[in-house]
C-alpha positions in Angstrom: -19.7 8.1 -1.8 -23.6 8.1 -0.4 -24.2 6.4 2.8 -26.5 3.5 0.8 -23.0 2.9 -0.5 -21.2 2.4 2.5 -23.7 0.1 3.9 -24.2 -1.5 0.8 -20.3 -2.6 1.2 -20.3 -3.0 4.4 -23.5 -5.0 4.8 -21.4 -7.3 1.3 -18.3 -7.5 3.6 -20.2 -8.6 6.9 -22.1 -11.4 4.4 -18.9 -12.6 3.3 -17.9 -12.8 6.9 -20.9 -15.0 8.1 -20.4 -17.3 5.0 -16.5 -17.8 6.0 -17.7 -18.8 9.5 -20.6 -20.9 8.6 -18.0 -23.0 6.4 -15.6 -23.1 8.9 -17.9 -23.9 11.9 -19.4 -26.6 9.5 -15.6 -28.2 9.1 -15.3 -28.5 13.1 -15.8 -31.7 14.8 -18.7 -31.1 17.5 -17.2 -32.6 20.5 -13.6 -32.5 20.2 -13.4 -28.8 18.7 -16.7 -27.6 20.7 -15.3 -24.9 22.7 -13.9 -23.3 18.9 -17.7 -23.9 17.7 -19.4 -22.0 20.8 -16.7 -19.1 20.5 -17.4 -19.1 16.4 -21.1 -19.4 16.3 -21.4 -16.0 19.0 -19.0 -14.2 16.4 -21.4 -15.6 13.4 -24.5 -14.3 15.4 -22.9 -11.1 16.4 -22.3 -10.7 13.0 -25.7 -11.7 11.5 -26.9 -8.9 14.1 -24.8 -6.0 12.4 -26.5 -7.1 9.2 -29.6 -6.3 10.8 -28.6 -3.1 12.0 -27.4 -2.2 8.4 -30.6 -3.1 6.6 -32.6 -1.4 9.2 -30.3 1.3 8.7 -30.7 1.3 4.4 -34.5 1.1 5.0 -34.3 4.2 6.9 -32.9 6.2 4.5 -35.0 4.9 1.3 -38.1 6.1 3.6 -36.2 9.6 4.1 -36.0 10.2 0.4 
C-alpha cells in the first residue's frame, strides 16, 4: 500500500468521523445538553484539524513526484 493510500483512508475515515459528530451535535439541545455540545464540537474541530494535516500531507507528496 503507497502512503497516498493510507491517507487517502484515513483522511475517508476522519470525514466520516466529522460527519457523525456534526449529526449528533446537531441532535443536542443547546442549553440543557451544552456541556456534551462544547466537549463534541473541540473533538469535531480537532478532527477537521487532522484533515488538514493529511491533505497538507497528500499535497506534499504529489509535489515530490
Amino acid at each position: 500500500m503507497q502512503p497516498e493510500d493510507i491517507l487517502w483512508r484515513v483522511i475517508d475515515r476522519l470525514q466520516e468521523s466529522k460527519e457523525i459528530l456534526d449529526e449528533i451535535i446537531g441532535g443536542l439541545h443547546p442549553v440543557k445538553e451544552k456541556e456534551i455540545m462544547d466537549a463534541l464540537i473541540e473533538v469535531e474541530r480537532l478532527t477537521q484539524t487532522q484533515i488538514q494535516i493529511c491533505r497538507r500531507v497528500q499535497r506534499r507528496l504529489e509535489r515530490g513526484r
